[in-house]
C-alpha positions as CSV (number, residue, x, y, z in Angstrom):
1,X,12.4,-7.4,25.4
2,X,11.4,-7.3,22.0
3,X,14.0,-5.5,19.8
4,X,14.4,-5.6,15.9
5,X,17.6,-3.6,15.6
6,X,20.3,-2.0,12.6
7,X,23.7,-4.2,13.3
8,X,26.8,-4.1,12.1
9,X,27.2,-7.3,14.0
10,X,25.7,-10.0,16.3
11,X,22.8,-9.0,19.0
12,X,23.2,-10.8,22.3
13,X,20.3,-9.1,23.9
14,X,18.3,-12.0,25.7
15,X,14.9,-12.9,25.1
16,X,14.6,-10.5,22.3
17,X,13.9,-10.6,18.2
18,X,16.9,-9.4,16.5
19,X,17.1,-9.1,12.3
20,X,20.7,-8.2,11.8
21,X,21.1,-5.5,8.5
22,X,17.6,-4.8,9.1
23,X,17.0,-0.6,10.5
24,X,13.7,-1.9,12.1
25,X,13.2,-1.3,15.9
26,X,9.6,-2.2,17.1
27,X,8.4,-0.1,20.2
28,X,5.3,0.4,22.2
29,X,3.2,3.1,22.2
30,X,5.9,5.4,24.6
31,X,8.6,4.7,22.2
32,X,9.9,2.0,24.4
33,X,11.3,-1.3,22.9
34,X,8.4,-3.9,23.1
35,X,8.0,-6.7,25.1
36,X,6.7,-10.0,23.6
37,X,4.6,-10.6,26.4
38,X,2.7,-7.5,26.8
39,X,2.8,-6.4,23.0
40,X,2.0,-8.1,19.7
41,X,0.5,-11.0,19.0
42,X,-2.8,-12.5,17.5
43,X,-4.4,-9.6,21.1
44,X,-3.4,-7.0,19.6
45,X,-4.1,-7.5,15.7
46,X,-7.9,-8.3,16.6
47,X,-8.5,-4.6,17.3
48,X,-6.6,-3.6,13.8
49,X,-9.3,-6.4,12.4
50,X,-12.3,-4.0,13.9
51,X,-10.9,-1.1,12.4
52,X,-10.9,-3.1,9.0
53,X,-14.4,-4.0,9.4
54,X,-16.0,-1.2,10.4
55,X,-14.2,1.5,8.4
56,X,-15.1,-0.7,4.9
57,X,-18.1,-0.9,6.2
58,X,-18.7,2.4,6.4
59,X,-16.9,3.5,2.8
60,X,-19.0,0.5,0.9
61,X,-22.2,2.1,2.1
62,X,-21.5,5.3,1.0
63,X,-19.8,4.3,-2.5
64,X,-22.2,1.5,-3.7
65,X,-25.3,3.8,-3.2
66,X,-23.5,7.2,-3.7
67,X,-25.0,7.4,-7.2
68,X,-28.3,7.5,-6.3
69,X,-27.7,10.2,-4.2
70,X,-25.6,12.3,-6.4
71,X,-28.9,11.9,-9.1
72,X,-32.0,12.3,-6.7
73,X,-30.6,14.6,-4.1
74,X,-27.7,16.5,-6.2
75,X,-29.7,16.3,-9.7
76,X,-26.7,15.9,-11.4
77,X,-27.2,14.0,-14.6
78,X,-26.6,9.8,-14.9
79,X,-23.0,10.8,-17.0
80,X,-21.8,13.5,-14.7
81,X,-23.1,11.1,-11.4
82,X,-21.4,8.2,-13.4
83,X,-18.2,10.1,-13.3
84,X,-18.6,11.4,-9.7
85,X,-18.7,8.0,-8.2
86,X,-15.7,6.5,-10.4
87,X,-13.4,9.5,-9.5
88,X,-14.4,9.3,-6.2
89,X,-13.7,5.3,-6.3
90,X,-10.5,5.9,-8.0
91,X,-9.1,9.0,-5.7
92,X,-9.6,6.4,-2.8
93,X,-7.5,4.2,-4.2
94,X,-4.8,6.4,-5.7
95,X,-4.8,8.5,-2.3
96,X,-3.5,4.9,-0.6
97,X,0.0,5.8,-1.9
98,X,-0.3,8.8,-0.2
99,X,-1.2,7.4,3.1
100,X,1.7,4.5,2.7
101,X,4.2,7.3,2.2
102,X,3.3,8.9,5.0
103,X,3.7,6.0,7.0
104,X,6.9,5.0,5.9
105,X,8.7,8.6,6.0
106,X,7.0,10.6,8.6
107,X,4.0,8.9,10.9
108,X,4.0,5.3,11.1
109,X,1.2,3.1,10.4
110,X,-0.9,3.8,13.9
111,X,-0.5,7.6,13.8
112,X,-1.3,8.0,10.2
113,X,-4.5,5.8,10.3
114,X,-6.0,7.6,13.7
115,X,-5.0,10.9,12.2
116,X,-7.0,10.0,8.7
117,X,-9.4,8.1,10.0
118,X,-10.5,11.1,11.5
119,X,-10.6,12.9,8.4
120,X,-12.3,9.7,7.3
121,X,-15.3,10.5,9.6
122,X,-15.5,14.2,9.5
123,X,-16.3,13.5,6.1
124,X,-19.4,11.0,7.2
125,X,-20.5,13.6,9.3
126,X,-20.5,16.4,6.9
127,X,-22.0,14.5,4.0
128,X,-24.6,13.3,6.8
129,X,-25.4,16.6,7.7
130,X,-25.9,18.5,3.7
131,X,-28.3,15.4,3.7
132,X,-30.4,16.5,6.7
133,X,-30.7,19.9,5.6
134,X,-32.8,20.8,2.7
135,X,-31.2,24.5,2.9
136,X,-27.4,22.5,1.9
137,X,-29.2,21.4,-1.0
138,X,-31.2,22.1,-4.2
139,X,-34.9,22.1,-4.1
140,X,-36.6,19.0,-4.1
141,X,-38.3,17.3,-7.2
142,X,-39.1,14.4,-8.4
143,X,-36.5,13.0,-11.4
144,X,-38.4,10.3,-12.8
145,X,-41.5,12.5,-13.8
146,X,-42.3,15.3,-16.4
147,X,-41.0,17.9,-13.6
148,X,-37.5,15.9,-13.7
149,X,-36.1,18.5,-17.0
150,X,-36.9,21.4,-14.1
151,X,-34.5,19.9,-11.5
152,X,-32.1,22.0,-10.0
153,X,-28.3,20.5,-10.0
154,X,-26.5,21.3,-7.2
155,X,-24.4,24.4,-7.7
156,X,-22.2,27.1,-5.8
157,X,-21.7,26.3,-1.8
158,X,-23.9,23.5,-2.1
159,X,-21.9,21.5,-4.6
160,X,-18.4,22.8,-2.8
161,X,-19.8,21.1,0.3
162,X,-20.7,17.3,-1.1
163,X,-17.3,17.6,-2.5
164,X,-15.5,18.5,-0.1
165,X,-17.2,16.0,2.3
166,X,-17.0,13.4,-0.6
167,X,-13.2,13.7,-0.7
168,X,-12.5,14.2,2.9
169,X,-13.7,10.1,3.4
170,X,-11.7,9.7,-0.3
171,X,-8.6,11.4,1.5
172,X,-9.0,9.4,4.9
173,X,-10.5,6.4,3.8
174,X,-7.0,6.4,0.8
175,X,-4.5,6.9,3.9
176,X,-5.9,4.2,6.3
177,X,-6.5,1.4,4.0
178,X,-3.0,0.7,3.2
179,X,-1.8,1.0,6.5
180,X,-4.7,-1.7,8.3
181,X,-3.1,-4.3,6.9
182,X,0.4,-3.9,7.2
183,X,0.1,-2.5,11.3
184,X,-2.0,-5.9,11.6
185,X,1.2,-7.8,10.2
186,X,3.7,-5.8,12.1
187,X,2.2,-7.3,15.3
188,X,3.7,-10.6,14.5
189,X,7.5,-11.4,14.6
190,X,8.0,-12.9,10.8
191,X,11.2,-14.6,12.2
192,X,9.7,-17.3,14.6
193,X,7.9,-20.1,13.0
194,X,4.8,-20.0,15.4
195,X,4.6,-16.4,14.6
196,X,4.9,-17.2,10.9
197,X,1.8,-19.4,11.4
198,X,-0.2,-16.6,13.2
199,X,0.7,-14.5,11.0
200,X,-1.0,-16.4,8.0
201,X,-3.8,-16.7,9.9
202,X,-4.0,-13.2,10.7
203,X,-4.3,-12.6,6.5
204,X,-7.3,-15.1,6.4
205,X,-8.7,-13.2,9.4
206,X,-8.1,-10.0,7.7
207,X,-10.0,-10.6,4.5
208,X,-12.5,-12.4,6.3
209,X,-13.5,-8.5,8.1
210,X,-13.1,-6.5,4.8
211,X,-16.0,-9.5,3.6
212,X,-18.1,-9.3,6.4
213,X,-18.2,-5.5,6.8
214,X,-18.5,-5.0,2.8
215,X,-21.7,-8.1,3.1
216,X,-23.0,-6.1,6.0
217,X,-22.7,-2.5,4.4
218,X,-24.5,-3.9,1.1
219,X,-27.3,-5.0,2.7
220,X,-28.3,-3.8,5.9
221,X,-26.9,0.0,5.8
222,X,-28.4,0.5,2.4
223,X,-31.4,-0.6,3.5
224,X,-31.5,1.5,6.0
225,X,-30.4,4.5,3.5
226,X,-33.0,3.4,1.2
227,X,-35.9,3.4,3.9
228,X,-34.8,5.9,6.6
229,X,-32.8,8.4,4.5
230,X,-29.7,9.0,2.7
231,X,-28.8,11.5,5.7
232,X,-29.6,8.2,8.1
233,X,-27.6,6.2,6.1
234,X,-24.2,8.4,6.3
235,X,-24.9,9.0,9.9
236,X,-24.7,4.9,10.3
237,X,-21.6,5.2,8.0
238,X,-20.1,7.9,10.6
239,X,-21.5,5.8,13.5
240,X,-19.3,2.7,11.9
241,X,-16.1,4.5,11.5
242,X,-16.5,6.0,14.8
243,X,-16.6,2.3,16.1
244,X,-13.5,1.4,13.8
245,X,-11.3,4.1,15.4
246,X,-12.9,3.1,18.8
247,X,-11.6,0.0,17.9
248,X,-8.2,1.3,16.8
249,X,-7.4,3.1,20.3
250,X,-8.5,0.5,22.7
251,X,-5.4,-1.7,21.1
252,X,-2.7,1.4,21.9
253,X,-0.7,0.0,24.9
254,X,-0.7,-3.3,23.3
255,X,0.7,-2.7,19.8
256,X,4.1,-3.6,18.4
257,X,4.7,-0.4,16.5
258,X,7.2,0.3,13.5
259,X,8.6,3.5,13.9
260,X,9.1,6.1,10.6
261,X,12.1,4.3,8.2
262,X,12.4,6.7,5.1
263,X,10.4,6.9,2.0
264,X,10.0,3.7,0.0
265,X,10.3,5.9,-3.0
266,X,13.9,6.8,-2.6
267,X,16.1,3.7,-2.6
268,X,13.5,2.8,-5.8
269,X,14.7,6.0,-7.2
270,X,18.3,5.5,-6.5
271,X,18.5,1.9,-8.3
272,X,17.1,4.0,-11.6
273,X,19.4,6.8,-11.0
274,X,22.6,4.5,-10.6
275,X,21.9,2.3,-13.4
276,X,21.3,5.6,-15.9
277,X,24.4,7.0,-14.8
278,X,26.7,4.0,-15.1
279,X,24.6,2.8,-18.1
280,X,28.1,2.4,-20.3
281,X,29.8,0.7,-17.9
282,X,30.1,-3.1,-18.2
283,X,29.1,-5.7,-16.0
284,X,31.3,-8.0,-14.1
285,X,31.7,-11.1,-15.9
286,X,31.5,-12.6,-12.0
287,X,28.2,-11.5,-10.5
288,X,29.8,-12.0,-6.9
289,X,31.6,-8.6,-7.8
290,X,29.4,-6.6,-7.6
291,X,28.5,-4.7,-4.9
292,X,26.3,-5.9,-2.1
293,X,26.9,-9.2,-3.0
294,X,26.2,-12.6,-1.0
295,X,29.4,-13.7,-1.3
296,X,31.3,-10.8,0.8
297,X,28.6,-10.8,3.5
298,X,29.1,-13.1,6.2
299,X,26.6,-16.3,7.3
300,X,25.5,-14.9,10.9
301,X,24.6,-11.7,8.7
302,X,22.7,-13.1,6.4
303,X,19.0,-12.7,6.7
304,X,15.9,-13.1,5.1
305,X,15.9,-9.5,3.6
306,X,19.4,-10.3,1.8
307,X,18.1,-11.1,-1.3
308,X,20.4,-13.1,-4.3
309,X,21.4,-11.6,-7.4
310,X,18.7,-12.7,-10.8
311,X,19.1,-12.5,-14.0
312,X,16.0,-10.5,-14.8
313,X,16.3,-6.7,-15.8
314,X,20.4,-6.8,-15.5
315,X,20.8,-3.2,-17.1
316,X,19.8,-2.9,-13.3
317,X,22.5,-4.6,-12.3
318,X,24.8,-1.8,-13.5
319,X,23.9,0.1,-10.4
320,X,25.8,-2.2,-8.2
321,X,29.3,-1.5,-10.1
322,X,31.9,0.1,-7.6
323,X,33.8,2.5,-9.6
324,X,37.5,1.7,-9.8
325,X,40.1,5.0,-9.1
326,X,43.6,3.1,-9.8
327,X,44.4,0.7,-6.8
328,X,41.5,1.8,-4.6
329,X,37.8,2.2,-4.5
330,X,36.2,5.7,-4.5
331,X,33.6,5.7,-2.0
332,X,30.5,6.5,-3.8
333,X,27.0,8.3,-3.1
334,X,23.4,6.2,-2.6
335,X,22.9,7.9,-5.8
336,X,25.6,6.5,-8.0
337,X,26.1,2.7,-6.3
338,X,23.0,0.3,-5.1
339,X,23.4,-3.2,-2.9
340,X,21.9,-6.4,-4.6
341,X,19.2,-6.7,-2.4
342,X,18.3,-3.0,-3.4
343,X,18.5,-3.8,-7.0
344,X,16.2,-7.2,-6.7
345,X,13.5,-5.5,-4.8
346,X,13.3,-3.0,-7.7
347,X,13.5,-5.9,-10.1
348,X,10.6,-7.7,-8.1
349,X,8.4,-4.7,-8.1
350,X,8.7,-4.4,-11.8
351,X,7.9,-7.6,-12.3
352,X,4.3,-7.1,-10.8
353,X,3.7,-4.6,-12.7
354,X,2.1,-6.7,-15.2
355,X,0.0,-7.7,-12.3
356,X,-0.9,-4.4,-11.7
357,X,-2.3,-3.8,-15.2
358,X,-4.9,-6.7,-15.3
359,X,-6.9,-5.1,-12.1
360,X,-7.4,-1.7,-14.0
361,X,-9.3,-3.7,-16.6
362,X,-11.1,-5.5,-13.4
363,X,-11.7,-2.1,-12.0
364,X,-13.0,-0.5,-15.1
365,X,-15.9,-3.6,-15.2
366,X,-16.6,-3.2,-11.7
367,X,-17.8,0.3,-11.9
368,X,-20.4,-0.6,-13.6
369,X,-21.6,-2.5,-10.8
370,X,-21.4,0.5,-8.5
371,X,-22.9,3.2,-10.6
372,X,-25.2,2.0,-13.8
373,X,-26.3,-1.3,-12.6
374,X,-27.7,0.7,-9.3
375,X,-29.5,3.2,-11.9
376,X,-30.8,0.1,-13.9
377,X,-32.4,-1.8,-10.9
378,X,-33.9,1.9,-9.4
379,X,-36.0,1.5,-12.9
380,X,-37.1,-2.1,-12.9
381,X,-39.9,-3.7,-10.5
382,X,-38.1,-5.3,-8.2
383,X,-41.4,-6.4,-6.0
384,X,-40.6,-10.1,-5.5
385,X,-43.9,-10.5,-3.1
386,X,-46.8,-8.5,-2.0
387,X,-44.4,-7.2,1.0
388,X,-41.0,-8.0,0.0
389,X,-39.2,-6.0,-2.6
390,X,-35.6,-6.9,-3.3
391,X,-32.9,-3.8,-2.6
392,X,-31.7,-2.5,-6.1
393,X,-28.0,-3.5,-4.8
394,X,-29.3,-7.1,-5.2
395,X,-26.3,-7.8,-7.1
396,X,-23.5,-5.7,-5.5
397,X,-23.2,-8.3,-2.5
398,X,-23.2,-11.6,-4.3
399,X,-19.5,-11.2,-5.5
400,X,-18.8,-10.4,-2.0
401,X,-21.0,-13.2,-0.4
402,X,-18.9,-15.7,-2.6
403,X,-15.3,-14.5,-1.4
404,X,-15.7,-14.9,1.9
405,X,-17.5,-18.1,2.3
């Protein structure tokens, strides 16, 4: 059986994959320890890799063409549409800390991504249906004529129900995309070398589906919204996530699954805590001393999570300082004393902070692509032949064409 349990000491359990210090246990879908011959593996990633696919498929089509729905069908104005689509973007993004939480304290990654994906595609369906029905929005007229200044915007239950619909897919489409990944790289044991190896693969594969299904949204589903409809367009959207979750379910009885192991946030919040509270005590002039140390742990309990002490950030360090009370030790809260390895992880997640900061630049460029560069080419003559016209998202695919070849 396949077991990744807490220990205290050495696992003898036969045939299984044992990370000693680690509180990981991997089960299948009845809570069952899994088996590596029935569950995990390159099998049962492939149908976290549709999901992927399908579900960015769907959220690319409706953000890289949402402003020219927000100004023709909504008639809200190119400033307030601008704004629309970036918030929107941005909430997607924001909301994935949500979703990770939520995977980590209280769902796991498969619950929490059929659970939102579902939200995910109520929202295609809703903003699919306000599309359909001229009565769920403002009269018609034409913007780019004299009659444009006597446009309607959308107002009252009309607007409440684009944004509603509009954040539903932010809120589902926030809580899956953090979790795709990360059940896709659960499926693989980390500690065997051929698994390692799958495992990388697995990443290439990965990226390779966001690509394809990002390619495929770009072109062919916004053709189809700029021919057929915008109300066509989400439908396909809704259709695609529909197939992602499809996807998601066949894989059930083969999955490794992490169960729930605590918020991520809290041990983060502990190092700060400990290291404000003890901030005049002085470190150890021995690094081994402190607590959590290398040193005082044996070999057979080392692993790969035990991290070594750095000399980065050491006014962390003060977290690790056990508390002297004459002779003895006073046995001391979370709160007041860390490990090493707690304190390093902090210290590496600091460090990519930096990181961080670069894509929000990136980001700020890149939503100009998706809302006045789609405005821009609506207004230019894009007829390349006497029967061809190229889409005005001519250039929204090209970055994406690049990445994945």
């Amino acid at each position: 059986m396949d077991v990744e349990s807490r220990g205290g000491g050495q696992n003898n359990y036969k045939g299984g994959e044992t990370t000693i210090g680690e509180e990981i246990t991997t089960v299948d879908w009845r809570g069952r320890p899994s088996n590596p011959i029935h569950h995990g593996g390159m099998r049962a990633a492939a149908f976290v890799l549709g999901l992927q696919g399908f579900e960015i498929m769907g959220i690319a089509a409706v953000g890289n063409n949402l402003i020219t729905y927000v100004i023709n069908e909504m008639h809200f104005s190119l400033s307030k549409s601008a704004n629309i689509v970036t918030n929107f973007i941005g909430t997607v993004f924001i909301l994935a800390l949500l979703g990770g939480y939520l995977s980590d304290s209280h769902l796991g990654c498969f619950w929490t991504m059929l659970i939102f994906g579902f939200v995910e595609l109520s929202g295609f369906i809703l903003l699919s249906v306000q599309a359909h029905l001229p009565q769920l929005k403002p009269p018609h007229c034409n913007i780019g004529t004299n009659d444009g200044d006597s446009c309607v915007e959308a107002k009252g239950l009309k607007a409440l129900i684009f944004f509603v619909a509009l954040y539903l897919v932010a809120l589902g489409s926030g809580c899956v995309k953090p979790n795709m990944i990360s059940h896709g790289a659960d499926q693989f044991n980390k500690d065997s070398p051929k698994q390692s190896k799958r495992l990388s693969t697995y990443f290439n594969a990965a990226y390779f589906a966001f690509s394809v299904g990002e390619l495929v949204a770009l072109t062919v589903l916004v053709w189809v919204q700029t021919h057929s409809g915008m109300d066509v367009g989400f439908g396909v959207s809704a259709a695609a996530m529909a197939m992602g979750l499809i996807s998601l379910v066949c894989g059930t009885v083969v999955y490794r699954n992490k169960p729930p192991q605590g918020s991520i946030f809290t041990p983060i919040a502990q190092v700060f805590v400990a290291a404000i509270l003890k901030r005049k005590q002085v470190c150890p002039s021995n690094p081994q001393m402190l607590h959590g140390s290398q040193s005082k742990v044996p070999n057979h309990h080392l692993n790969a999570a035990t991290l070594l002490r750095t000399d980065r950030f050491r006014f962390l360090d003060k977290a690790c300082i056990k508390v002297q009370d004459g002779e003895t030790t006073t046995k001391e809260s979370p709160w007041s004393l860390c490990t090493v390895t707690q304190v390093e992880q902090v210290k590496t997640l600091i460090s990519v902070v930096p990181i961080f900061a670069c894509t929000i630049i990136f980001n700020t460029i890149l939503a100009q692509l998706q809302t006045f560069s789609v405005q821009q080419g609506s207004a230019m003559d894009t007829q390349l032949t006497k029967s061809f016209h190229i889409p005005r998202h001519r250039s929204n695919p090209s970055p994406t064409s690049c990445s994945s070849s």
